[in-house]
C-alpha positions as MATLAB code, in Angstrom:
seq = 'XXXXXXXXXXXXXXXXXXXXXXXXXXXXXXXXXXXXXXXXXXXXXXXXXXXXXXXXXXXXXXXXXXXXXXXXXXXXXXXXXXXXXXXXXXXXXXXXXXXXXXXXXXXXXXXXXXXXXXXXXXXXXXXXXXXXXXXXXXXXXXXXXXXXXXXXXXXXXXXXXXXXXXXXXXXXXXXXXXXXXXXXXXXXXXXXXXXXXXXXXXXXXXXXXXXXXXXXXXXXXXX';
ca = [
    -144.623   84.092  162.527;
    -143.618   80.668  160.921;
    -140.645   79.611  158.849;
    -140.935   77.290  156.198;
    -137.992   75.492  155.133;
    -138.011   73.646  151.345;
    -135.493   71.337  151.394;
    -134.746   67.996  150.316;
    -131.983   67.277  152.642;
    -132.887   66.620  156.145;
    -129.244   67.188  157.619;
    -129.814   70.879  155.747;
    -132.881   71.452  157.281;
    -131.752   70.300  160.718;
    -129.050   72.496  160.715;
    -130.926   75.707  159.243;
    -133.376   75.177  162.073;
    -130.236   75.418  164.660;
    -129.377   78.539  162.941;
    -132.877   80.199  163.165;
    -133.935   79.308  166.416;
    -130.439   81.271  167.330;
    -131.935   84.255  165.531;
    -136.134   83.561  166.899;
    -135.733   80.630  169.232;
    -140.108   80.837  169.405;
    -140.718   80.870  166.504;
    -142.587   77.706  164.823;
    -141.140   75.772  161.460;
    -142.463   73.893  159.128;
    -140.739   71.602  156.291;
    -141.905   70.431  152.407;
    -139.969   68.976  150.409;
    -141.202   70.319  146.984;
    -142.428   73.733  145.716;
    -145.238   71.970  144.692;
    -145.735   70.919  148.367;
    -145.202   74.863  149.477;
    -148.621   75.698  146.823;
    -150.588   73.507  149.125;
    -149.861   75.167  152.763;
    -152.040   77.206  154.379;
    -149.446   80.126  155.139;
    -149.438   82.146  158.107;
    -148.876   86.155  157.863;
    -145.119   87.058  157.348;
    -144.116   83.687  157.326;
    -140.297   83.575  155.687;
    -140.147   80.787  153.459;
    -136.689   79.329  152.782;
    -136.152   77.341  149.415;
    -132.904   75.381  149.421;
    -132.082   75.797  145.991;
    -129.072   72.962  145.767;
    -131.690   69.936  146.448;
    -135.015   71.277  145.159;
    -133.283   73.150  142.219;
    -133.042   77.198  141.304;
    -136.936   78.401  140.568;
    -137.056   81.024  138.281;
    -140.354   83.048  139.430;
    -142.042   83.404  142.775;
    -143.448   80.111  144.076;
    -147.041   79.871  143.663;
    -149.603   80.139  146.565;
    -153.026   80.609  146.469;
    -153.290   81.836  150.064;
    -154.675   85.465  150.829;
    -151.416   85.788  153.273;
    -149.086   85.321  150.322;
    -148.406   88.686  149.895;
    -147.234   89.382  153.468;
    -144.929   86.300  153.404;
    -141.083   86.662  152.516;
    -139.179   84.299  150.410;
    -135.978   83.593  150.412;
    -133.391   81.376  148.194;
    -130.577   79.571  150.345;
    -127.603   77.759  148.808;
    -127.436   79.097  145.520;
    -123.529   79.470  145.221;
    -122.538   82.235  143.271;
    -124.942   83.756  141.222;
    -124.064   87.144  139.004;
    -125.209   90.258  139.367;
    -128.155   90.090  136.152;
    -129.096   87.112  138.433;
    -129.297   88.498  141.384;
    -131.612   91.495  140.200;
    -133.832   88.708  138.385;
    -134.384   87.597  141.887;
    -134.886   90.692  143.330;
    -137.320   92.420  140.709;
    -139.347   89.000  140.860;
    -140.550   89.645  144.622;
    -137.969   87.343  146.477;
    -136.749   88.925  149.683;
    -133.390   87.443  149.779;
    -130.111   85.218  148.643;
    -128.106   83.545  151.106;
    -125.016   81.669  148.519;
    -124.340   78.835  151.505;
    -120.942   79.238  151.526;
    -121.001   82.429  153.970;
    -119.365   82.860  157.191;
    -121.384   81.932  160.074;
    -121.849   85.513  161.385;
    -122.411   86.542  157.926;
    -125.172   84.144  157.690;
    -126.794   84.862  161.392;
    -126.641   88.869  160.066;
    -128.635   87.829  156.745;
    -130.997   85.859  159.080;
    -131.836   88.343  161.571;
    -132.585   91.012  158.652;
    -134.522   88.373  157.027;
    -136.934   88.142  160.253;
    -137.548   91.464  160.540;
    -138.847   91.158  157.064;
    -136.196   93.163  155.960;
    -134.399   92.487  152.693;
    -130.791   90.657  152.001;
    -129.197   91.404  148.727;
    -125.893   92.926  148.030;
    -126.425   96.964  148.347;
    -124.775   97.098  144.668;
    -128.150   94.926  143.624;
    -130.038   97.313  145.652;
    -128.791  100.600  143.964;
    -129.152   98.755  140.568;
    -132.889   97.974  140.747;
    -133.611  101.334  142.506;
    -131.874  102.498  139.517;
    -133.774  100.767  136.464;
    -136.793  101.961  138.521;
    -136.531  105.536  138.667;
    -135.936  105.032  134.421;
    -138.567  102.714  133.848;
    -141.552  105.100  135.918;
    -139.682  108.244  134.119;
    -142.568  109.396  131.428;
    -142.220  111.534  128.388;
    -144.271  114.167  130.013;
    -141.946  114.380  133.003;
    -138.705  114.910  130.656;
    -140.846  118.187  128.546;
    -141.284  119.449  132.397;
    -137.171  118.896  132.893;
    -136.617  120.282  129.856;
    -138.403  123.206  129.910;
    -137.020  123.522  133.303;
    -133.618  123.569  131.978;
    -134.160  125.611  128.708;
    -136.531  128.230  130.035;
    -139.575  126.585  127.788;
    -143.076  128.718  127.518;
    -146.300  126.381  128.399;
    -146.939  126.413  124.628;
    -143.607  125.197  123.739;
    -144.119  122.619  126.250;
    -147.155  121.380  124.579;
    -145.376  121.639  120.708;
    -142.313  119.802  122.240;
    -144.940  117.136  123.428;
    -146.776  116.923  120.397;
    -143.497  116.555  118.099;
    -142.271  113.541  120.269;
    -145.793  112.256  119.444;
    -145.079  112.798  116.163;
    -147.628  115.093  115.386;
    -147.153  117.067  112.219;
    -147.723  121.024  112.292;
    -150.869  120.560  110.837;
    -151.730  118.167  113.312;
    -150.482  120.428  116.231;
    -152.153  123.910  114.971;
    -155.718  121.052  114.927;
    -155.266  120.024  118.624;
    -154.043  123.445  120.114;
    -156.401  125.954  118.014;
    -153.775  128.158  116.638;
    -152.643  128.391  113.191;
    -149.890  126.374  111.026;
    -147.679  129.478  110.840;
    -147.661  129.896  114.572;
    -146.918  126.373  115.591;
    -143.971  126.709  112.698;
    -142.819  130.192  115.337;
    -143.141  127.822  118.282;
    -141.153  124.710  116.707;
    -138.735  127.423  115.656;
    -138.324  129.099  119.004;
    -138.204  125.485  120.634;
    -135.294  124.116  118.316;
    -133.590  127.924  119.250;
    -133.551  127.180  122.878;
    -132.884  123.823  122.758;
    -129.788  124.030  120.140;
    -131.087  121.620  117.593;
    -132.165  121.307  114.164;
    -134.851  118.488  113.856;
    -137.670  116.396  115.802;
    -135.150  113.816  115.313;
    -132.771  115.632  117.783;
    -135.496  116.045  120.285;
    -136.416  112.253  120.241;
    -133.183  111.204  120.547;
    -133.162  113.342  123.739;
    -136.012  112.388  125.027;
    -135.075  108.355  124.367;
    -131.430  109.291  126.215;
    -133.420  110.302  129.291;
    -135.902  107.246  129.158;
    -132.807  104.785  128.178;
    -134.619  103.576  124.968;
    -133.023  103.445  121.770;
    -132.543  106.808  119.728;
    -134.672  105.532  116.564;
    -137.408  104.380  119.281;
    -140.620  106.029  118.494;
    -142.442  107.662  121.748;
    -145.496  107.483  120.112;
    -145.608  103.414  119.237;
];
């Protein structure tokens, strides 16, 4: 495995170096001096690239690499001072493996680095949590909240599928069409479901719905 250090400061780098060889005194390092440098290396698999953000600047997105190893390859920001938390998960959700601030304490910093070559990841756990968080809400599908509701208010399969096809916005008409029954049932069905669930109106239901997907409560599911 190879490290890559980014860096226009060559007291930085030789210092960094000092520090990593006390965490993987074999392992090989390489420096560039511009991200635009890093897109021309031929990387190595899991290769930890650090970018020291205080003389090449703060990059916003993953550097670019054309290399098939890419995707095995961590990267890592160094000397970013303090950075809030929105930042931090910007970071994080982009693909970068870590953010060392530069002010740490030494151990601190040898910790980070010793994670950091075991490919493991060094954010603050609260960052962690957060992004494990938005996550679980963003892969959270309509579908899946009918199943928890009908879970938690005793719902008949063909509720389930008029409770899907109102937060659709389907129209009874529309519903009685795509589940072969007539108008008057589905109005039983839509009756029974707003029974169980304790409300009055589709509007109710998609504003459920939208509470357990964290959308807004005029949100359409349909657009």
């Amino acid at each position: 495995m190879t490290y890559i250090i980014v860096s226009l400061d060559k007291k930085w780098r030789t210092q960094w170096v000092s520090l990593l060889q006390l965490v993987a005194p074999l392992r090989k390092h390489l420096y560039c001096s511009s991200l635009a440098e890093l897109a021309k290396l031929e990387l190595e698999e899991r290769t930890v690239i650090y970018i020291d953000c205080k003389s090449v600047g703060l990059p916003q997105y993953l550097p670019y690499n054309p290399s098939p190893a890419l995707s095995s390859c961590s990267f890592v920001l160094v000397n970013t001072g303090v950075l809030p938390d929105n930042g931090l998960l910007h970071f994080l959700k982009i693909g970068f493996n870590g953010v060392i601030k530069g002010e740490e304490k030494p151990e601190v910093t040898l910790k980070a680095l010793e994670s950091l070559s075991r490919h493991e990841s060094w954010f603050p756990r609260r960052i962690v949590e957060q992004a494990v968080r938005d996550y679980q809400a963003s892969s959270t599908t309509q579908e899946q909240v009918v199943y928890e509701l009908a879970a938690a208010y005793n719902l008949s399969k063909r509720e389930q599928q008029v409770c899907m096809a109102l937060i659709e916005g389907d129209k009874n008409c529309e519903i009685g069409n795509k589940l072969f029954i007539s108008k008057h049932t589905v109005k039983c069905h839509v009756t029974s479901l707003y029974r169980k669930l304790d409300i009055n109106s589709r509007h109710e239901i998609l504003a459920a719905v939208n509470r357990r997907l964290k959308r807004p409560a005029g949100l359409s599911l349909a657009s």
